[in-house]
C-alpha positions in Angstrom: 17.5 67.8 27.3 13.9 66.3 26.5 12.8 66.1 23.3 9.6 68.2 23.9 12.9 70.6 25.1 15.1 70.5 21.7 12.0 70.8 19.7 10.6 74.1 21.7 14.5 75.4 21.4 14.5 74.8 17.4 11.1 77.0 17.2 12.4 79.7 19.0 15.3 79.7 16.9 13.5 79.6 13.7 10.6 81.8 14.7 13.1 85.0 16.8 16.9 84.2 15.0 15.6 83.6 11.8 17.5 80.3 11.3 16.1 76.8 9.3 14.0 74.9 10.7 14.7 71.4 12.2 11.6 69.6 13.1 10.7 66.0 11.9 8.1 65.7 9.8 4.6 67.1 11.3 3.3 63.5 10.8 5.9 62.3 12.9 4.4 64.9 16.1 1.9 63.1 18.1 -1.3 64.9 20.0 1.2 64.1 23.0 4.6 65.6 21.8 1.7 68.7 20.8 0.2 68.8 24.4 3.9 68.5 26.1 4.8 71.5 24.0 1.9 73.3 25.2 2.8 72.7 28.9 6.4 73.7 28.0 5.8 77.0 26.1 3.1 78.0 28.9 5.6 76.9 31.9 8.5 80.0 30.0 5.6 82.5 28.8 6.6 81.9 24.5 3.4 79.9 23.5 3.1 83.1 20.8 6.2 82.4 19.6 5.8 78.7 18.8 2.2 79.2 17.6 3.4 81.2 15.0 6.2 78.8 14.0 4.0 76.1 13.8 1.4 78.1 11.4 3.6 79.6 9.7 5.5 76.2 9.2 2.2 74.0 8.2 2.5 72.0 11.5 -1.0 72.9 12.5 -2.8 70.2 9.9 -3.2 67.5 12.5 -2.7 69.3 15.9 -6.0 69.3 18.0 -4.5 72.3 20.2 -4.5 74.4 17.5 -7.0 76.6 18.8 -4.7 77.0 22.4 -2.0 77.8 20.1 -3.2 80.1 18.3 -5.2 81.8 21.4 -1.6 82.9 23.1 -1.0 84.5 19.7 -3.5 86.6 19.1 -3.6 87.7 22.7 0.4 88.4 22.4 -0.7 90.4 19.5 -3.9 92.7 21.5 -1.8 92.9 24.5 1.2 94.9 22.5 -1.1 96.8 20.8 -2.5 97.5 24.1 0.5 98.3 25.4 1.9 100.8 22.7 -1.1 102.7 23.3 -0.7 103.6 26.7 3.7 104.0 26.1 3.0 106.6 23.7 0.2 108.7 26.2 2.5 108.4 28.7 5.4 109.6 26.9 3.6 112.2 25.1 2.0 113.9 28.3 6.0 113.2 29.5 7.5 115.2 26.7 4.8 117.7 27.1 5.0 118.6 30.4 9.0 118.5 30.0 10.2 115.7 32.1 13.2 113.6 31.6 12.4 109.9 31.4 13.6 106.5 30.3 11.6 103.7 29.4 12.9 100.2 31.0 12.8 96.7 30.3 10.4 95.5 27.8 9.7 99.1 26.6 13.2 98.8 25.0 14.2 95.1 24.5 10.9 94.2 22.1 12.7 96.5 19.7 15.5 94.2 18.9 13.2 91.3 17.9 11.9 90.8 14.6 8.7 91.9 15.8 7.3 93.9 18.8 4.8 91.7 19.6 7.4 88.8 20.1 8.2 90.3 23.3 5.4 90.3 26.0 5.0 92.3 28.8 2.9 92.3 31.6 3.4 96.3 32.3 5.2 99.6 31.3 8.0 100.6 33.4 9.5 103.8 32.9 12.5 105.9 35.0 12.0 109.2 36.1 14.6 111.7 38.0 13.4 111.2 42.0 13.2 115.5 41.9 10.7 114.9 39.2 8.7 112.0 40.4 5.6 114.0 42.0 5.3 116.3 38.6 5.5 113.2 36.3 2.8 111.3 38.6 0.7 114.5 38.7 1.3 114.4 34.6 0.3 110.4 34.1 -2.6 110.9 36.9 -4.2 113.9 34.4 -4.4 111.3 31.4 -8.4 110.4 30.8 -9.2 107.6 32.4 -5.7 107.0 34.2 -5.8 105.8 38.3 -3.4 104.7 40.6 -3.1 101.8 42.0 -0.4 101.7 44.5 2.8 102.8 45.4 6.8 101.8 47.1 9.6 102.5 48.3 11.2 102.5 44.5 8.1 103.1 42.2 4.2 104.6 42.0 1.4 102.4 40.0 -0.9 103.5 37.8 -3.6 101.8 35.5 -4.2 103.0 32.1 -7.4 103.6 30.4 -7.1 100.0 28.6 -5.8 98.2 32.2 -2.2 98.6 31.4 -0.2 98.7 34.4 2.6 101.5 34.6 5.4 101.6 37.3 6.7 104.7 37.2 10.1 104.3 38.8 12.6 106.6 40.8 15.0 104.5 41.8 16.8 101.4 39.8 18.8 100.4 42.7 18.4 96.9 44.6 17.8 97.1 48.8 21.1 97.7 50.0 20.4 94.4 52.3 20.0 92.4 48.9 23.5 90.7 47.9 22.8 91.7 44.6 23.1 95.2 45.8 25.5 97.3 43.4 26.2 101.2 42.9 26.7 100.9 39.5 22.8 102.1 38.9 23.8 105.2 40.8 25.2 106.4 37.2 21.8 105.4 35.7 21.4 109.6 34.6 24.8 110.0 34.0 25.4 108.2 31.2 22.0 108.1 29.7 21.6 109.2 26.1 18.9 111.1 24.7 16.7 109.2 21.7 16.7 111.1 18.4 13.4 112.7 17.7 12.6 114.1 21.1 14.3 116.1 23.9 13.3 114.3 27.1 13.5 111.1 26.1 16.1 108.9 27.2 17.8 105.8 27.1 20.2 103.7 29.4 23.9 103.3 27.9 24.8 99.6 26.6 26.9 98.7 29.4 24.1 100.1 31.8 21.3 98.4 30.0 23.0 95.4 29.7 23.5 95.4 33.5 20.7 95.6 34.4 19.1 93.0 32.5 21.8 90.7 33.9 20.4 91.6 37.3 17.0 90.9 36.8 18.5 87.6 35.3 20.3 86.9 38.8 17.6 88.0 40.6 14.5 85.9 39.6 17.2 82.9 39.0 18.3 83.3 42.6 14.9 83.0 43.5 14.4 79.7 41.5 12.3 81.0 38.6 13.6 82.7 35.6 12.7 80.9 32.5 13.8 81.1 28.8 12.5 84.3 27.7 15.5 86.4 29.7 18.2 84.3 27.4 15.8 85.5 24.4 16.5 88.2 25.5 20.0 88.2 25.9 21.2 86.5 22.8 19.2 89.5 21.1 20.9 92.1 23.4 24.2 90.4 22.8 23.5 91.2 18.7 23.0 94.4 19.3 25.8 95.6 22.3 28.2 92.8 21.7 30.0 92.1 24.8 32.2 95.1 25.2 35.4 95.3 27.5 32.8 98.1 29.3 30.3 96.1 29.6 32.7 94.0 31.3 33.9 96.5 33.5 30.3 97.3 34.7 29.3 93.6 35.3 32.6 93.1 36.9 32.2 95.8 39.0 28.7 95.2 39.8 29.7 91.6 40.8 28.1 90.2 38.4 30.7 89.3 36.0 30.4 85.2 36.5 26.5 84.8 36.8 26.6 86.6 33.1 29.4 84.8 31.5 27.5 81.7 32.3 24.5 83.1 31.6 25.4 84.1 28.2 26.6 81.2 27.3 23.9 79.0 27.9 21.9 81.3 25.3 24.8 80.5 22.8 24.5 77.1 23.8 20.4 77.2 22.9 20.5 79.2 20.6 23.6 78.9 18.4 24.5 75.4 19.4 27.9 76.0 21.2 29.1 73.1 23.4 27.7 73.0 27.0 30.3 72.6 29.7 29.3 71.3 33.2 28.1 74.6 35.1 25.3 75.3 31.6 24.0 71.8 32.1 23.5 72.5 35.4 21.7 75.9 34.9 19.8 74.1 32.2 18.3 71.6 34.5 17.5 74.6 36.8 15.6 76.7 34.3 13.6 74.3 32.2 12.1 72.3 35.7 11.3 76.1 37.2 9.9 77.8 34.5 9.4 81.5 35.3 8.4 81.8 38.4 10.3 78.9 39.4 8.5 75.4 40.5 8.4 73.8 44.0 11.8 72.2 43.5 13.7 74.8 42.7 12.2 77.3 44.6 13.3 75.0 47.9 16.6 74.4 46.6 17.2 77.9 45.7 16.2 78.7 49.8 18.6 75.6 50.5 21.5 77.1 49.0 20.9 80.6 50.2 20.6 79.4 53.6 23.5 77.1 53.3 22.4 74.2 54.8 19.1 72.2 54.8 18.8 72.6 59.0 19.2 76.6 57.8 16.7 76.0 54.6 14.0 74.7 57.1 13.7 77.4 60.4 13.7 80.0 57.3 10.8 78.1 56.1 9.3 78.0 59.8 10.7 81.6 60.9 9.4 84.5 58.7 11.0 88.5 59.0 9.1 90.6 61.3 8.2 92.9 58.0 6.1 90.0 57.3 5.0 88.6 60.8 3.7 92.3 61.2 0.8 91.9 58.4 -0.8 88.7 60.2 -0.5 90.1 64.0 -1.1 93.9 63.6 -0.7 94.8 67.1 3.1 94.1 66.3 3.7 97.7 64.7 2.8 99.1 68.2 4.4 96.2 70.1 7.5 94.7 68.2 8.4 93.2 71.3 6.3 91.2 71.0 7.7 89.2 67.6 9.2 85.9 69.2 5.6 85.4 70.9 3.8 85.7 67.2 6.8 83.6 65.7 5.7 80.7 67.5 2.1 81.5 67.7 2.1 81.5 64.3 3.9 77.9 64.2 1.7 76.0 66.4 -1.4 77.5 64.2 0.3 76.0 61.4 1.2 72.9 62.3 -1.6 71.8 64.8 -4.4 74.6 63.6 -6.7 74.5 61.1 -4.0 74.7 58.4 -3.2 71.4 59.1 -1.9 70.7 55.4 1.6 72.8 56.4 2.6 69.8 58.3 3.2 67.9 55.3 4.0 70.8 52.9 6.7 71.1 55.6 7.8 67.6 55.5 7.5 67.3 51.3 9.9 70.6 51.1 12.4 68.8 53.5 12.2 65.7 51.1 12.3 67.4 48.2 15.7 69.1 49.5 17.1 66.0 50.8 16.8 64.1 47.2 17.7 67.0 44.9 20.0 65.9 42.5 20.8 70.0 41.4 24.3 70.8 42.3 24.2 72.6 45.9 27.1 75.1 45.3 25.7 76.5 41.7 24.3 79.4 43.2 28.0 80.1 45.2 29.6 79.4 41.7 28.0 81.6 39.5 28.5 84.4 42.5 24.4 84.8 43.4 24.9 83.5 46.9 
C-alpha cells in the first residue's frame, strides 16, 4: 500500500470508527502528499470524510487545497439535507396513502455512521410490493413539483422538487441471466420488519440486508469498480448485525458466501488492522487502482476474466449483444436477422471509419491485458465468475 494509501485509511478510521489518529506531523505533509490525497479521496467518493479529519485535526494550516477540501464537505453536508427532505415527502405521502415500503441502501446504512451526512448518496431508492407499484407511483407523482423521469424493467424514476432522484423499486432480484442471480430476494416481504413509529414502514431483516449489500459489493467489483466506501460500509454493518450463522446461511445460499468472507476481511484488515493474507492483497490492488467505477485496467481485466481468456476478452470487446447493436441500427427491431450484417458493419466503421481512435483503444486494451500483473483467477476464487 502507498503512503498517500495508509494515510487516507488512518482518516477514515479516525474520522467514521472513532479511533486515534496516526498521521506524521502536518509539517511533515507536502502540497504533494495533500494533492495525491485529493486524487485518492475523489477516485472512492470520501473527500468529506477526510476534509473533516483534516479540519478537525489542525492539518489544514499549510494545505493550499483547503478550499477543494472543504468544498466536498459542505456539498456532502447540502446534499443529505437535500436528500432527507425529499425521504421524508416520500414516505409521508407513502404512509398516507397506506402503502407498504422499504427504504434501500443508503436510506438505511447512513444511519449506522456517526453522522448521516458521512454517507453520500446520489439517489433515494425505496421497495414497494409490485401489486402496489402503480398506486405508490400515482402517490410520489401527486407531490408538488415531483416528475418522472424514466422507468425499467425493476424500477420507475422520479425527480424531486430539489432534483433528488428516486427509484422506486419492485423488484430486488438480479436478471436471472446474471451469475449473481439468487432467489434469496424472493423472501424480501417475508421477512421484513415493520420500523417502530409507523405502520407501513419497513425494513429488510439482517441477514437480508446484509445480503444484499454483499451483492452490490460483488456486482460493481465484478465489473472492475467498487471502491472503499462499500467496506465503510461493511465494517459498520458488521457492528451492528455481527456475522450471524443466518447471515451465513443466506450468503451461503445465495452463493455468495466466499466473495463476503473475503470481502469482510479486507475491511478488518483497513480498518482494524488484521493481517492480510494473499487473496486481500490481491483485492487490495484491485480496488484502490479502480476506484468506484473501476479504471481502464481493471475494467479490461475484469472482462478478461469473465470471458476466460484474452482471445475471449477481445471479440467481446469487438462483438456487442443484439440489445445493444439494436440502439445504433434501429431497423434491427423489425429485422433481427439482420444482426451479423450490423456486427461487422459496425466493426469496419470503427476500425477504418471516422472513429479511427478504436483502433488503438483496441490494441492499448489488449496490452493492457497482456501485462496485468492482477491475479487472473481472483474473480473464479472469490466465486464472482
Amino acid at each position: 500500500m502507498e503512503q498517500t494509501d495508509k494515510i487516507l485509511m488512518n482518516l477514515i478510521k479516525h474520522e467514521v470508527f472513532q479511533q486515534e489518529l496516526c498521521l506524521s506531523d502536518n509539517a511533515l505533509l507536502t502540497e504533494k502528499d495533500f494533492v495525491e490525497l485529493l486524487l485518492m479521496s475523489y477516485k472512492h467518493n470520501v473527500a468529506h470524510l477526510i476534509a473533516s479529519a483534516l479540519n478537525n485535526n489542525g492539518y489544514f494550516a499549510n494545505c493550499p487545497q483547503q478550499g477543494q477540501f472543504m468544498n466536498e464537505f459542505y456539498k456532502a453536508v447540502f446534499e443529505q439535507e437535500k436528500l432527507n427532505e425529499s425521504l421524508n415527502e416520500v414516505c409521508s405521502v407513502l404512509e398516507e396513502k397506506g402503502i407498504p415500503y422499504i427504504p434501500l441502501k443508503g436510506a438505511e446504512i447512513r444511519n449506522l455512521y456517526p453522522q448521516p451526512w458521512m454517507r453520500t448518496s446520489c439517489d433515494i431508492d425505496i421497495l414497494v410490493k409490485e401489486k402496489d407499484l402503480k398506486k405508490a407511483s400515482e402517490a410520489i407523482f401527486s407531490i408538488k413539483d415531483y416528475s418522472k423521469k424514466g422507468e425499467s424493467k425493476h424500477d420507475i424514476v422520479f425527480v424531486s422538487a430539489n432534483k433528488t432522484v428516486i427509484e422506486l423499486h419492485y423488484k430486488l432480484l438480479a436478471n436471472k441471466k446474471s451469475p449473481l442471480y439468487s432467489s434469496v430476494l424472493k423472501d424480501v416481504w417475508k421477512k421484513a420488519e415493520p420500523c417502530d413509529g409507523s405502520d407501513y414502514r419497513y425494513k429488510l431483516s439482517d441477514e437480508i440486508f446484509y445480503y444484499y449489500h454483499i451483492l452490490h459489493m460483488a456486482k460493481h467489483f465484478r465489473l472492475g469498480g467498487c471502491g472503499l466506501r462499500p467496506f465503510i460500509d461493511l465494517m459498520l454493518i458488521d457492528n451492528k448485525c455481527g456475522y450471524t450463522a443466518e447471515i451465513n446461511k443466506t450468503l451461503k445460499r445465495g452463493k455468495l458466501l466466499t466473495f463476503a468472507e473475503s470481502a469482510r476481511k479486507l475491511s478488518r484488515v483497513w480498518f482494524c488492522d488484521d493481517e492480510h493474507d494473499e487473496t486481500t492483497l490481491q483485492m487490495e490492488k484491485y480496488i484502490l487502482e479502480g476506484g468506484i467505477f473501476g479504471s481502464a485496467k481493471t475494467r479490461a481485466e475484469s472482462v478478461n476474466q469473465r470471458s476466460g481468456s484474452k482471445v475471449r476478452y477481445m471479440i467481446s470487446r469487438l462483438f456487442v449483444p443484439y440489445r445493444y447493436l439494436k440502439r445504433d441500427y434501429p431497423i434491427l427491431e423489425k429485422c433481427p436477422f439482420l444482426t451479423p450484417f450490423y456486427e461487422f458493419h459496425r466493426i469496419f466503421s470503427l476500425l477504418f471509419g471516422k472513429k479511427k481512435g478504436f483502433k488503438n483503444t483496441y490494441v492499448n486494451r489488449l496490452e493492457t491485458v497482456s501485462k496485468s500483473d492482477y491475479d487472473h483467477n481472483l474473480l473464479d476464487k472469490l466465486g464472482l465468475k
